[in-house]
Each structure stands twice: as C-alpha cells, then as structure tokens.
N, C-alpha and C positions, 0 to 999 in steps of 0.2 A: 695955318693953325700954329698957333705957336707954343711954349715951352711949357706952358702954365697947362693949355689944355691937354695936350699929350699926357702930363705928369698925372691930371685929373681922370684919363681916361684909364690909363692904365695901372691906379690904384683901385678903379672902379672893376675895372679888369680881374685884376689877381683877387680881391676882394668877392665877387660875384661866381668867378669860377669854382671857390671849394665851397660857398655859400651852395649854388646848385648841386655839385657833387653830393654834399651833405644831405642834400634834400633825398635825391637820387634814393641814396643808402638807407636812407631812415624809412623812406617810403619800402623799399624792399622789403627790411626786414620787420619792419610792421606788418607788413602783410604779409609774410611767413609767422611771422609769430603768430597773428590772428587767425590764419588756417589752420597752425598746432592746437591753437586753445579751440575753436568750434568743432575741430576734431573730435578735440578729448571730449569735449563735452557731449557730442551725440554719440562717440563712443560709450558714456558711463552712462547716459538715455539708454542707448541700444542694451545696452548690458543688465539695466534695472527692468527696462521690460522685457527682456528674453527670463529673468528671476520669476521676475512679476508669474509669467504664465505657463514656465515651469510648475510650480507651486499652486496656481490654477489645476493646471490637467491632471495633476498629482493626486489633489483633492478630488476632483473628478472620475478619477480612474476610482479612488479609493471609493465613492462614494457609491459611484454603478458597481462595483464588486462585493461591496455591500448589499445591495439591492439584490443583485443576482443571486443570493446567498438566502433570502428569505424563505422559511419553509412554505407556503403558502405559492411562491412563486415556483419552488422545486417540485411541489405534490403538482400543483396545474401540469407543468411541463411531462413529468414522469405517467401524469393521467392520458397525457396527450400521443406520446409515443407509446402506451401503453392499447389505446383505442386504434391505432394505425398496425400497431402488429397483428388485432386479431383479425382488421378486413383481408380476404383471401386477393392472393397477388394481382388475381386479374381482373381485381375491381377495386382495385387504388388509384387508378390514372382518373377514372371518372369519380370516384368521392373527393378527389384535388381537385378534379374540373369543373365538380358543383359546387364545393366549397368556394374555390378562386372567382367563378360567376355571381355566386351570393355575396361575394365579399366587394365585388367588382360595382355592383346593385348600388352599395353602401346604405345597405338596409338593415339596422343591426334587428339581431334577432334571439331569442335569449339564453344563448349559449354565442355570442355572436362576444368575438377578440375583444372586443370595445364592452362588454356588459359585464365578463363574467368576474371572480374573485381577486385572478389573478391581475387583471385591467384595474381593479379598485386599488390596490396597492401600489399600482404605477403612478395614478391619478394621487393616491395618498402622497407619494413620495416629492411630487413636485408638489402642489400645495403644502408641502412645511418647507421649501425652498423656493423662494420667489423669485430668486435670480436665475435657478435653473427653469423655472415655469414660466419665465419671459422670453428664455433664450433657447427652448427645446424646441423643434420643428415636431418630432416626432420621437417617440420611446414605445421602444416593444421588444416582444420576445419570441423568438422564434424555437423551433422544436428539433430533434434532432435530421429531419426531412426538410428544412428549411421552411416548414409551413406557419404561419401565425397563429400564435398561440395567444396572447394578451397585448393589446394595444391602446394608446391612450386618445388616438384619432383615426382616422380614416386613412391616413397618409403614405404606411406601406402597403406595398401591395401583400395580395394573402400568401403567394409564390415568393422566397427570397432569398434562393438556392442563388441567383444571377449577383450578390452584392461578393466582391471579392473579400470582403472580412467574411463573410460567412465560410467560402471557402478555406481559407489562409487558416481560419480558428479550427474549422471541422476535420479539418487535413493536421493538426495539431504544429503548424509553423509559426503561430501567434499565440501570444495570451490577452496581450492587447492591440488593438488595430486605429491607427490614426488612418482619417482618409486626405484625399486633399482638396482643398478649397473650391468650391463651385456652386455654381448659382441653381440655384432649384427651380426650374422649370413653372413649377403651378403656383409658387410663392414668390419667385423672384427675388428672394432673401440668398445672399450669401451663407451655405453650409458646407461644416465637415463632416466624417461619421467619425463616431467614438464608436468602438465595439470590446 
C-alpha cells in the first residue's frame, strides 16, 4: 500500500470518526428532547381532561343536589318514613319483605317506585338532560331505612341499606360519595355511583 493510499485512508479516518460521533450525539439528544416534548404534551392532555371532568362531576354533584332539593321529591320521601313509623315494630321485617318480593316480581303497581309522583320528576329530570339520560344506568331514592322510594327503572333493588354510600351518607361521614369504576353485572356497561 503506499503513501497516497494511507494518506487517503486516514483522512477518511479522522474525517468519518467525529462525522459518526456527531451522529451518535444528535441521535441522543433528539431523542431526549422528543421524550421531553411528548411528555409535556400528554402531560397538558392529562391535565385538560382531569379539568375537563372536574368540572363535569361538579355540574353533576350540583345538578343531583338540585334535584334532591325538590319539594315534591322531599314530601314523597317524608310521606315514606312517615308510613314506616306508624307500622308497629314487629311487623316491618315482613311489610320490607313483601314490598322487596313485589319489587323483586318487577311488577309495577300503583303506588309502585317506578309510577308514583316522585318517579315522574326523576324521569322529568333526565328527559330535559340528554346527556344525562344516555349515560344514567339508573336514578332513585331511597328513604331514611334505605328502602326505595322513587325510581326511574327496575335496576335497584327495593333493599339498599347494602351500597356503602348509603351507609357513609346516613352515618353522616359524606355529603357526596364517588364510587369506583365496575362493570355492572346485568348490563355489562362500565359504572360508577354518584351519591
């Protein structure tokens, strides 16, 4: 090999060495920088919809607080624990246990959660909200005995002492109850409970 090619190799050399280096480097922090930037970006995603559904639940909360306020829905309810104080103690388990079997039937009947004034108002209240009347499983109210009082389907049971919002609220440790995410058994719909 002689003088020419050596000289040729070894410009190609020192030439090609910081040529790769540079590549090297640029490649790193290219791609550190592009992890910073899709960072930020699904960071300021992340952060518009945690806003986003703040502001959802907010309206939400305000809007069933609303609802629960209605005179109409407070006389049903006050009518309801008002009809259970006067049965005598040792014949409430069984007027719970024909009501929960009549309700169990899903035979409405005309004094039946599903018909009476207080049901109408629930029903009103989604029909003038479409988006909540799309995305509702089910909306009702319960009594101070946790028994149903007005509901807008078939969905809860007439017993609903068992849901831990009911507890948490009645025990007075809540005012609002977020539940958490789970699939609903007869619908197969992903639900939470709002209480």
């Amino acid at each position: 090999m002689g003088l020419k090619n050596k000289l040729i190799a070894i410009v190609i050399g020192v030439g090609t060495v910081p040529l790769i280096l540079a590549m090297i480097f640029s490649y790193l922090q290219g791609n550190k920088s592009l992890t910073q930037v899709i960072g930020s970006s699904f960071q300021a995603l992340a952060y518009e919809t945690s806003t986003k559904i703040d502001l959802l639940m907010k309206e939400e909360i305000h809007k069933i607080s609303h609802l629960a306020s209605h005179p109409t829905l407070v006389l049903w309810v006050t009518q309801q624990n008002k009809y259970l104080e006067q049965i005598p103690p040792s014949k409430i388990d069984q007027e719970i246990r024909e009501q929960s079997e009549a309700w169990s039937d899903q035979n409405p009947r005309p004094l039946s959660p599903t018909t009476n004034r207080a049901s109408n108002v629930l029903k009103g209240f989604l029909k003038s909200d479409p988006y909540a009347s799309d995305n509702t499983l089910a909306l009702f109210i319960t009594n101070a005995k946790g028994l149903l009082v007005s509901s807008i389907n078939f969905h809860p049971g007439y017993v609903n002492t068992h849901f831990s919002s009911w507890k948490k609220i009645m025990a007075g440790q809540l005012e609002t109850f977020f539940g958490p995410l789970v699939q609903d058994a007869r619908t197969e719909r992903f639900t939470f409970e709002l209480a």
